[in-house]
N, C-alpha and C positions, 0 to 999 in steps of 0.2 A: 148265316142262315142255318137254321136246325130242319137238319134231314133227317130226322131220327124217325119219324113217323113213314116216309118215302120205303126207308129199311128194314119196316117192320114189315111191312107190306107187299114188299119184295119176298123178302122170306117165305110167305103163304102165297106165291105162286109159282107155277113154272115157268111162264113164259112172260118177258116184257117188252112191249109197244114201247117207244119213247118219238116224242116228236120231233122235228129239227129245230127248225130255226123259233127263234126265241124261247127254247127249251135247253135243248144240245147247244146252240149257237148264238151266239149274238155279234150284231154289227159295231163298227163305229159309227152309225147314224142312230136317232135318238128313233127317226120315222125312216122306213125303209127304204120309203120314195125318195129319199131325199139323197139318195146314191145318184137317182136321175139329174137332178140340179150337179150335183158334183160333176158328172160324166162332161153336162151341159156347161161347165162352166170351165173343165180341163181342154177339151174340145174346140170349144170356141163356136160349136153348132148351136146360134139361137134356137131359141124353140124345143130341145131335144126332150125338156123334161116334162114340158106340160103334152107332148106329141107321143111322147110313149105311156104316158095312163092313158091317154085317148087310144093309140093302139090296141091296149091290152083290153079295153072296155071293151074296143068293136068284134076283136077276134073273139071272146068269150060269148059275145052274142049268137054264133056260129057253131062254135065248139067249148060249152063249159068248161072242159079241162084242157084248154088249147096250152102247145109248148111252147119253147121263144122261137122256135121259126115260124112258128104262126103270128105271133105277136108282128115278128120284125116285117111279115109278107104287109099287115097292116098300117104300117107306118110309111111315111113318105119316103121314099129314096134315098135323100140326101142324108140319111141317120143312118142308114144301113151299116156303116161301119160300127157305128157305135156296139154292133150285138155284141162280139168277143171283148169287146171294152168291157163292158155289162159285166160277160160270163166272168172273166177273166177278176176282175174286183170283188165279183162274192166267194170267188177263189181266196183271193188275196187279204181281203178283209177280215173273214171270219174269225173270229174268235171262239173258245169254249168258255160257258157259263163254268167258273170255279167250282160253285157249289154242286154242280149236275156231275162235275168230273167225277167224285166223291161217291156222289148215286148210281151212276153209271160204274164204275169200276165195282163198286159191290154186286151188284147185279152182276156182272161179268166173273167175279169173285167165287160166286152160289152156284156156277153153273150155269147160269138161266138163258135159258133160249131169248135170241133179242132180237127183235125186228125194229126198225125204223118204218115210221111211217109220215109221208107230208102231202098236202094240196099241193104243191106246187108245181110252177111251169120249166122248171129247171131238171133236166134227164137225169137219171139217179146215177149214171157215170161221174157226172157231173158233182151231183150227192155226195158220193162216196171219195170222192177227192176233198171235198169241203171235210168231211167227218174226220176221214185219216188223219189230215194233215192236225187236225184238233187231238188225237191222241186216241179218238172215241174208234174201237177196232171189235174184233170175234162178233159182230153180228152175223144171223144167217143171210137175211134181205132187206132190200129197202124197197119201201112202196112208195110210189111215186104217182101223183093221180092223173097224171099228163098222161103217164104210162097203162096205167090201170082204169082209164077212163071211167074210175069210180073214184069218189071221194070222201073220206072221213064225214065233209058236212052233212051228207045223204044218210051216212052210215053203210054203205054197200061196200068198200072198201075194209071195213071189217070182215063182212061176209070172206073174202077173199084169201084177207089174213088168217081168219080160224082154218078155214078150209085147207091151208098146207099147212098149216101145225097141225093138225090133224087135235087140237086139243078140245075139251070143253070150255065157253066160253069164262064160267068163272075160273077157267086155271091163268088166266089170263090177266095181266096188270097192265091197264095204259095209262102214259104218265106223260103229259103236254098241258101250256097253258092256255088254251084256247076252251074256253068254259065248253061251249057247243060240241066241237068238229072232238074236241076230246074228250073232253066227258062226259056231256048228252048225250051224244051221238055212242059212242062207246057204251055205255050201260044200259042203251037203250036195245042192246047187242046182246047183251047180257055178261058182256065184259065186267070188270072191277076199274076202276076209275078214280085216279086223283091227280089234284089240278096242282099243276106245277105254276107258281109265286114267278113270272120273268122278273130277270133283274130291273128292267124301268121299271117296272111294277116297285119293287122293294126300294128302288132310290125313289121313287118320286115320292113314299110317303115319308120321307123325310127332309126331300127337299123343296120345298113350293117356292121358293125365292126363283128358282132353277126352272121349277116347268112355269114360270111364271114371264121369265126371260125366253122359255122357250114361245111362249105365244107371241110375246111383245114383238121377237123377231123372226116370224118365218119362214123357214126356208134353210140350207145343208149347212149354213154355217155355223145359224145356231145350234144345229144339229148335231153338227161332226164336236161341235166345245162340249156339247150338256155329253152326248156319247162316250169322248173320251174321259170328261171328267166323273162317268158313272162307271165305268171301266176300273182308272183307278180307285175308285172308293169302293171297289170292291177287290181290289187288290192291295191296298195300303189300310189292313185293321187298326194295324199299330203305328203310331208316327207321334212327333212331336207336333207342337201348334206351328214353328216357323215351316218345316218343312212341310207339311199340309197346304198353309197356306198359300206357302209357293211354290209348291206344285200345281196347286189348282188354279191357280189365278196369277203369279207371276211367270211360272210356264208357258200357260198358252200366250202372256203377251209377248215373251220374247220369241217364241217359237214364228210368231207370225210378224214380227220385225224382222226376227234374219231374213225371213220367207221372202220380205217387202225389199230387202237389202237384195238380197241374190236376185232378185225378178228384175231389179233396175239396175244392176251395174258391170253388165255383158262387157260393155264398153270401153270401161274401168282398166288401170294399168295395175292399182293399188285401193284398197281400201282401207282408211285413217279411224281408227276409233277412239273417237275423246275419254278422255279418265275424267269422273270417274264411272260416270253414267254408261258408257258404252260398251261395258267389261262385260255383263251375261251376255249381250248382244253378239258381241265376237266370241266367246265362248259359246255360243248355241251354235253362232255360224261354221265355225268351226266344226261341230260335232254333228253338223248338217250334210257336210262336205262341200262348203263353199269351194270354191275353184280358184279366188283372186289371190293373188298376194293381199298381207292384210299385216297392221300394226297396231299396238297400242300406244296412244301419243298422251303421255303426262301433260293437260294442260286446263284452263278452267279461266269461267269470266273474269278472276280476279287476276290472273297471270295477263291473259289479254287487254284487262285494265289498264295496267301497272308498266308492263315490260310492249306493249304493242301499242297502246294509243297514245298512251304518254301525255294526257291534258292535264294538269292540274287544275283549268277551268271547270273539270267534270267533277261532282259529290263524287257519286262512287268510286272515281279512280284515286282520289285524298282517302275515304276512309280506306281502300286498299292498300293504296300507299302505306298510311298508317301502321295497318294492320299486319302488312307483312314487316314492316323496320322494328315493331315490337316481339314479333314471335319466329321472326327467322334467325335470330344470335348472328347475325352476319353484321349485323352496325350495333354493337351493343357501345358507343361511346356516344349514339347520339339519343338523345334525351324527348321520347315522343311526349306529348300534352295529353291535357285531356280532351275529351270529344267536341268542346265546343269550343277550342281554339286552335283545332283545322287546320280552319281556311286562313289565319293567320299566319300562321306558321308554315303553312304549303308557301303563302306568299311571299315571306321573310329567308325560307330557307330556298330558293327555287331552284339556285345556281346548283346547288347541290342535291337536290333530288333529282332532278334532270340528270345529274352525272349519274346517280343513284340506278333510277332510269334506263339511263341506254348503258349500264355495264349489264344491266339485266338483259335486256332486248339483246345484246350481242351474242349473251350467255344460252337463250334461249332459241337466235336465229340458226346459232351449228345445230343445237338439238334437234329441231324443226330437219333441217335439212339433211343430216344425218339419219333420221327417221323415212323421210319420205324420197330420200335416193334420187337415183337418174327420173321413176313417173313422170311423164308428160301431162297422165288427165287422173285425177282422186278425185274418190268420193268422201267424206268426212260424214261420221255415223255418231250421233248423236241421240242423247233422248229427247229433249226438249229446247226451242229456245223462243224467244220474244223479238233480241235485237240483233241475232246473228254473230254476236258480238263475237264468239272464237273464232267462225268463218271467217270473217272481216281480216281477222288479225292473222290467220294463216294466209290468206290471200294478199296481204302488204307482204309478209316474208317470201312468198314464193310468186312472185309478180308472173313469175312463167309458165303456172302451171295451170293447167286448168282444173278447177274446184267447183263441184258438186257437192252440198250438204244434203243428207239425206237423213232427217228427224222423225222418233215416233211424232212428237206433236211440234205443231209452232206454232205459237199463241199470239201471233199477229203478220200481217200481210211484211214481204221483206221485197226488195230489190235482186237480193243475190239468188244467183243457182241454184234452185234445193226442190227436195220431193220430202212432202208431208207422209206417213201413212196416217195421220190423223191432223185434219185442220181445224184450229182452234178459232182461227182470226177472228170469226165474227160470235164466238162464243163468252159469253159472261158466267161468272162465279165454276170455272175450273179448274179451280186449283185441286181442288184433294186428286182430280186424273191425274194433273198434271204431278203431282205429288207421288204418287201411284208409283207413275211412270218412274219414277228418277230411284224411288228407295229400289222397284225389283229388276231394274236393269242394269242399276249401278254395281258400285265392288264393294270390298269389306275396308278397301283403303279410307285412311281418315284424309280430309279434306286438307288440298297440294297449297303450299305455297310459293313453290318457285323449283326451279331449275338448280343444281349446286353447279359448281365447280367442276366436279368428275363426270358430269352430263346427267346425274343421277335425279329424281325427284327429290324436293323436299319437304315433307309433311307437319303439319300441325301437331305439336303434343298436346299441347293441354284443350283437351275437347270436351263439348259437353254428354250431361252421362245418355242422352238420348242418341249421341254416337257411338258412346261405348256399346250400349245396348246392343243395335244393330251390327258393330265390329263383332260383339261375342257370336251373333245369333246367325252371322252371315255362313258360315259351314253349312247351316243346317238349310239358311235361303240357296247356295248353291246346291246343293244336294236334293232339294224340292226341286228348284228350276230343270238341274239336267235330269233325272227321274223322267220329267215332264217329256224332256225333248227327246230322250230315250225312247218312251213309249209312243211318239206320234212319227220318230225314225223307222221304230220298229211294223209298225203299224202299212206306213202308209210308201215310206221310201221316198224314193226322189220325188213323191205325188202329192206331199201334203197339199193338203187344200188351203187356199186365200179365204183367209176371214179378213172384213172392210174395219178398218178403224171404228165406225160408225158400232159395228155388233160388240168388237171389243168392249165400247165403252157398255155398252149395257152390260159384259158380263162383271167386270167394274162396279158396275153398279148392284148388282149381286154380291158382291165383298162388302162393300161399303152397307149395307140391309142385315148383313150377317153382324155387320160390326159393332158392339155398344159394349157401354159401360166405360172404367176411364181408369184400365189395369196398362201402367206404363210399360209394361214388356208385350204389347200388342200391339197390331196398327192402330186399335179404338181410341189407346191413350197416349201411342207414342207423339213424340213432334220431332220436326221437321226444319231446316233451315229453312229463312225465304228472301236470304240477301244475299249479296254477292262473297259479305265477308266472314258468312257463318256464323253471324253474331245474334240476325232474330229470329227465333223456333217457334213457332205455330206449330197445332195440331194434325197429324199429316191428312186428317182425314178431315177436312176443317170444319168448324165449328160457327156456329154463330155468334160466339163470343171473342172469334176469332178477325171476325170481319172489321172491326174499326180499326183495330192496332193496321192491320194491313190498310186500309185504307189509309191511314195517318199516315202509314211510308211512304206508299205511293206519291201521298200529295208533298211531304215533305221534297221527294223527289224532284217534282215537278215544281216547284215552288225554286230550290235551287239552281233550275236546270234555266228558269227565266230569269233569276237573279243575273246567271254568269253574262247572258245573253244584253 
């Protein structure tokens, strides 16, 4: 933002007014009330948020400039604790507007005499602990209209302020973005007056996808996403396209997966996080300060395939099969076919894929259990699944343990143990979430083919370049992601706020509105795997031209799946 006009103006006075909040300060909520909903939702006290605007309506009826213990005298009992929660978070909360910093320390620079002045119901003790802690210092006083039972709106609040500066009114600069209470009001005093740009103000006119998401979902959640993400876009001028993007939107989803992981696994001896998809997930957790012991387990539908269910009646476990005796150099004497002679050859060679089989299942059961130690009860942290398929297959190897899956989404009703933060079951055409999901929670690792020898993983070399892509680019995705979890650490503390799956997906859907054109080093135009053995890449953000090939597999799927049967 150009203060350069702010500066000039300064200059030609002696004395400056500046306002607080949305001037000097800003929240992590987009709407201020929506601290209320948060309070209400940390709490656990129904009712708190829509009970304290009703408070503050009633008390005001009594006392225009009433403070918060008149507010809290209004409100039902049972909230009464919440008031130091309140005070204690707009403590906590506040932030300085970057660009005010800049205007305020030149003013402070020039000499100039500087008052703070606000409406508000909050005691200027109070005030002055909020401003400090933001760096904003050498004022003389802070007006407070609770206090001065006059208020900027009236304009008699000015009277007050001239009256101990002792100055004339045009020696005087106020500078708040409240058109009226600051600049009406103020020049009608015969003050000098200019209207400070709030930062939503400045983001919103160039985000409308954002305040668009803000209406569609209202209430703190959306609030605290659009907040924090106006925050950093006024603290990140300069960035790359990966790290932007995933800061702004692969951030908050991990940030609110670990949030969903640590809120549900008190219980937990251990927490198992699947490669590759789970690797921001335990790194966010991590740098959350999750509490549990936690691991990352090398393993993937296609190992679960291959080394755990072991059908060769199953399509996917033959092209797995396949897939790995061609690209892992571990059987390079035997001689794979081509695609359409399989199931032939699955059936001609069995004795020996079988052996093939269970030296892998053996190879992978120490792993397994060398990973997951003495634990009696895991959680397993995944980003998405359909058929449970890795759970299944850790729960055959560790028949003793007890296994909780806990997934951002799962795209169809299961049997087994698990906690969604996002339930897909009864949801049609989500893939590009689910897509979402897997590129910015996942790692920079290329897709695992198995287990070696020395317990180590073993990786795919020859990938396609829509993996290289994202291997090159992944520094910069972790670097956006922890950025992300940095700022809502730093923010908010052990208190981040629970955003629902359900709002996630709408800010999702904000990426995805943002996204066009068809430049392969983007999400617009990247692709995506959407098989088990890495072989078919769709659009990750899918396409309509995308929708038959998938369908085709699908049914191919299913078509083999009643052959075997």
């Amino acid at each position: 933002m150009d203060v350069s006009e702010y500066l000039k103006a300064i200059d030609t006075a002696d004395a400056v007014a500046f306002d607080i909040f949305d001037t000097l300060l800003v929240r992590p909520f987009f709407h201020p009330h929506d601290l209320f909903g948060f309070l209400e939702a940390e709490s656990g006290l129904e009712g708190f948020a829509e009970a304290r605007i009703r408070a503050e309506r009633e008390a005001r009826r009594t006392d225009p400039e009433t403070d918060i213990d008149g507010i809290y005298r209004s409100i039902d009992p049972k909230y009464l604790a919440l008031k130091d929660a309140e005070i204690g978070s707009e403590i906590s909360f506040s932030r300085a507007d970057p660009d005010m910093v800049e205007v305020f320390g030149y003013a402070s620079e020039k000499g100039k005499n500087i008052v703070l002045v606000s409406d508000m119901y909050l005691p200027s003790d109070i005030l002055e602990r909020m401003v400090s802690k933001n760096g904003f210092s050498g004022h003389s006083k802070i007006y407070v209209s609770t206090e001065t039972k006059v208020s900027k709106r009236s304009g008699l609040m000015y009277d007050t302020v001239l009256g101990d500066l002792g100055l004339s009114p045009s020696k005087v600069l106020m500078i708040g973005d409240n058109r009226h209470a600051d600049c009406d009001s103020a020049i009608s005093k015969g003050l000098k007056a200019m209207r400070w740009i709030p930062m939503k103000e400045r983001y919103a006119a160039s985000h409308r996808h954002e305040m668009r998401f803000l209406k569609r979902y209202p209430g703190y959640e959306s609030s605290v996403i659009v907040a924090m993400d106006m925050l950093g876009w006024a603290e990140h001028s300069d960035e790359t396209y990966w790290h932007m993007v995933s800061r702004r939107f692969g951030g908050p989803m991990n940030v609110m997966f670990a949030k969903f992981v640590m809120d549900n696994s008190e219980d937990m001896d251990k927490l198992v996080f699947f490669s590759r998809d789970g690797y921001m997930p335990m790194k966010v957790y991590e740098a959350l300060g999750g509490k549990k012991p936690f691991v990352y387990l090398h393993t993937s539908r296609m190992i679960a395939k291959v080394f755990g269910r072991r059908d060769l009646s199953d399509r996917d476990t033959v092209l797995s099969l396949m897939a790995y005796l061609r690209d892992s150099g571990r059987y390079r004497d035997i001689e794979v076919p081509g695609k359409s002679e399989y199931r032939r050859f699955a059936e001609e060679n069995r004795e020996v894929l079988e052996r093939i089989m269970a030296e892998g299942h053996a190879r992978y059961e120490n792993y397994l259990k060398r990973a997951v130690g003495d634990a009696g009860k895991i959680m397993l942290v995944d980003a998405t699944t359909m058929r449970f398929t890795s759970q299944g297959d850790v729960e055959r190897y560790l028949d003793h343990v007890d296994v909780t899956g806990c997934y951002y989404a799962v795209t169809a009703e299961g049997k087994r143990k698990h906690l969604a933060y996002c339930d897909r079951s009864r949801q049609h055409l989500c893939s590009s979430y689910v897509n979402l999901a897997e590129y910015f929670l996942g790692s920079g690792e290329r897709p695992l083919l198995g287990i070696g020898d020395d317990g180590g993983p073993v990786f795919e070399e020859d990938v396609p370049n829509d993996e290289i892509i994202r291997i090159r680019a992944f520094p910069q995705i972790y670097g956006g992601i922890m950025d992300c979890t940095e700022s809502y650490s730093e923010m908010f503390g052990d208190r981040i706020p629970s955003v629902s799956g359900k709002v996630m997906d709408g800010w999702m859907d904000v990426l995805m509105a943002e996204e066009s054109g068809n430049d392969p080093n983007t999400l617009s135009g990247i692709k995506w795997a959407v098989n088990t053995q890495h072989s078919i890449y769709k659009h990750l953000i899918l396409r309509l031209s995308d929708i038959p090939g998938v369908i085709i597999m699908k049914i191919g799927e299913a078509l083999y799946s009643h052959r075997k049967r």
